[in-house]
N, C-alpha and C positions, 0 to 999 in steps of 0.2 A: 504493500500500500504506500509504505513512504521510502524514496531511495536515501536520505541522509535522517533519519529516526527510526527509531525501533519503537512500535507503542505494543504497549501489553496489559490486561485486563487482568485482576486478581481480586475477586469477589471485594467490590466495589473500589478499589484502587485501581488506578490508570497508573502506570508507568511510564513514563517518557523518557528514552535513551536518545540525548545528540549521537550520531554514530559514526563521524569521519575522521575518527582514528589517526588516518596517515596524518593529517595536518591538525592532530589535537582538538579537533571537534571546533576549527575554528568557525564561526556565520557566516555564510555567504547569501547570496539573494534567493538561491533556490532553500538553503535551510530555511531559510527567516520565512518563506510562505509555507512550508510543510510545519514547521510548528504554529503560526497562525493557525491553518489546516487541521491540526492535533487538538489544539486546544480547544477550536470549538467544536469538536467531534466529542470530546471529553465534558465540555460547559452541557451541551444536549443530550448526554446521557444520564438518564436518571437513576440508573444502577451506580456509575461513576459519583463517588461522594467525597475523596479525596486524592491529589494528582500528585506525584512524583517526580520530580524532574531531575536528572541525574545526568553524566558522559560517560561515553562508552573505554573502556581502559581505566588502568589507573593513575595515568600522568597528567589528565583533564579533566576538569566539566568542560569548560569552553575555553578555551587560551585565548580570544579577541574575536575581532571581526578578519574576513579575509583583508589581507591588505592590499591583495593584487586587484582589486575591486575598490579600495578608498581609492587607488593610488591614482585612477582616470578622473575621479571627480571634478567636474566646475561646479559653481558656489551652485546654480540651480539645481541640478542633480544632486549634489550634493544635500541640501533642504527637504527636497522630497524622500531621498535616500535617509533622513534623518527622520521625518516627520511620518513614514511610512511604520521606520522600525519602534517608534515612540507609540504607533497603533496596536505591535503587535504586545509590545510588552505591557501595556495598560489594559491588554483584552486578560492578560495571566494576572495582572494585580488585582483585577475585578473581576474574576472570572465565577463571583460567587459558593466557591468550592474552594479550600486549602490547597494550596501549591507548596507542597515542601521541596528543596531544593536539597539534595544529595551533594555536595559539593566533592567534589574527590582532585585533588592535584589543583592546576590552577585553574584560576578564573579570574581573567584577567578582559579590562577593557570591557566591550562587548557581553564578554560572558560574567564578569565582575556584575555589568549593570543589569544581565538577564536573571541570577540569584537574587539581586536588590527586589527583583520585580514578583518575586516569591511571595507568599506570607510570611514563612521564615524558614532558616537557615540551617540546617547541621553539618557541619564538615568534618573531614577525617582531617587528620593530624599530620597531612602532608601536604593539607592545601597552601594555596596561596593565593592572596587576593590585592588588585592594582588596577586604579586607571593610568594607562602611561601613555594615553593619548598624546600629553605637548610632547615626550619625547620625537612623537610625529610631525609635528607642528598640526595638529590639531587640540579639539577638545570631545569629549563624550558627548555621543549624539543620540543613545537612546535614554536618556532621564537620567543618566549618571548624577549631573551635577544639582539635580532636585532630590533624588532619593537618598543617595547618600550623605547629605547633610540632616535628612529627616530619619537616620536609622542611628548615625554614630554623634551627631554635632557638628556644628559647622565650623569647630576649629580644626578636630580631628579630619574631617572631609574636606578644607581649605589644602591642609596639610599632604594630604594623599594626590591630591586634584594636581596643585599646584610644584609637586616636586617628581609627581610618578614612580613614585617607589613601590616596591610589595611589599606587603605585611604578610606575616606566617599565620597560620591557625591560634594559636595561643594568643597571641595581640588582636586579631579579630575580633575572638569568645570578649576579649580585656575590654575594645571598647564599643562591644555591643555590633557587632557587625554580623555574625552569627550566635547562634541561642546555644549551642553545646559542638562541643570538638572530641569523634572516637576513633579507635584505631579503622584502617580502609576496611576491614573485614566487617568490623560493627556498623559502618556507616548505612548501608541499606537495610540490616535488619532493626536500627533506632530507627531509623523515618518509616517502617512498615509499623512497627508498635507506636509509633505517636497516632499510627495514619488511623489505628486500631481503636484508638483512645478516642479519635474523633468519630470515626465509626458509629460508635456506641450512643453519642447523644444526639439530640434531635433535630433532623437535619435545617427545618428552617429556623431555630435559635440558632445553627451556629453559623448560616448564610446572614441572619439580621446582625448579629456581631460583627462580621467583617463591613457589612454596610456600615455601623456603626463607625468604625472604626475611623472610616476615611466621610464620612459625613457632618460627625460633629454629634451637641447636645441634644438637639432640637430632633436632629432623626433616630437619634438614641431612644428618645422620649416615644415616638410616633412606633417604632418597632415591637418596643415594650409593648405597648398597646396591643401590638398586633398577636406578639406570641401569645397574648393573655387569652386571644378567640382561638390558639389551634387546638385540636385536637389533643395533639404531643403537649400542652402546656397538661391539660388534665390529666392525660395518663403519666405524667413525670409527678404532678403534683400528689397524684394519688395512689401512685406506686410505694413513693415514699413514705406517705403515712400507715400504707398495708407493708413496708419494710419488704418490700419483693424487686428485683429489677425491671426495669421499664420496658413495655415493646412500644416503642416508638415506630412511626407510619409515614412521617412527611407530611402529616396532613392538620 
């Protein structure tokens, strides 16, 4: 189905594998619409209740964007090649469903700002994470320089942006740039057991939470409201007072 991803279904988890190995799973223009392509294959399945997103080997998630592809750009192309990939990554931030990101080896550039665009993060302990765009004489062009200043602070993300260095896994977890760091072996079976965790509770509380999330007080308020007419709100509310686990419906 897809020639640069591997997707794979596992009783309600989607897995998404980058899969271009030879070149470290870097993004090129055909990746960047098959994961478009993926994702919302994965958004309209209603089995699909949490996503995965990881690189295939273990010396990447994504090492950047191709470069032999930035390298033709004029400013127009350029913009569009910019505002195009800013689509696809805001379709995975709001994708309504958990995106956890598998981070394995680097992720850098590109793949740095595609992890950003997660919910959140777990990396193995050989990752590595970097915009080194101006080493190009550019800057990040899918949200790099919005999200990252909204995940670690915009002194630590001034810092990063503005010198392009990498940081290791342990200085990431330090200033909040991933939520926990395991060995490569642990890495995919911790983001299956978180994916597990989510599983378990009721799917549209935990869709209005991420709404929440990125909307503010006010739709905080209105969501509330809303879980209080599902279905899942009563059977949560009154599982727990008959002390039994909940079967939750979606509904």
């Amino acid at each position: 189905m897809f020639e640069n991803l591997l997707y794979e279904k596992k009783t309600n988890i989607a897995c998404i594998t980058v899969n271009r190995p030879a070149v470290r799973n870097a993004l090129n223009t055909a990746t960047m619409k098959e994961l478009s392509s993926a994702f919302q294959q994965a958004k309209g399945d209603d089995d699909v209740r949490v996503v995965i997103l990881t690189g295939s080997g273990e010396k990447a998630f994504v090492a950047g964007a191709d470069i032999n592809e930035l390298a033709t750009l004029a400013p127009v192309a350029g913009k569009e090649y910019s505002v195009s990939g800013q689509a696809i990554f805001d379709l995975i931030e709001q994708l309504g469903k958990p995106v956890i990101a598998a981070v394995n080896g680097y992720a850098l550039g590109g793949g740095c700002e595609l992890a950003m665009a997660c919910t959140f993060r777990i990396a193995s302990d050989n990752a590595m994470f970097g915009q080194p765009e101006v080493k190009l004489g550019i800057i990040p062009g899918y949200g790099g320089t919005q999200r990252l200043g909204r995940l670690v602070g915009r002194g630590y993300a001034a810092q990063m942006l503005v010198t392009g260095e990498m940081i290791n896994a342990a200085e990431a977890l330090r200033i909040g740039l991933v939520n926990q760091v395991v060995t490569l072996q642990e890495l995919l079976p911790t983001a299956e057991a978180i994916a597990k965790k989510v599983i378990a509770n009721a799917p549209l509380a935990v869709k209005f939470c991420l709404d929440a999330l990125d909307r503010g007080m006010e739709f905080e308020a209105t969501s509330f409201g809303l879980s209080c007419a599902t279905e899942d709100m009563k059977e949560g509310t009154q599982a727990f007072l008959e002390k039994r686990a909940p079967r939750f419906r979606g509904k």
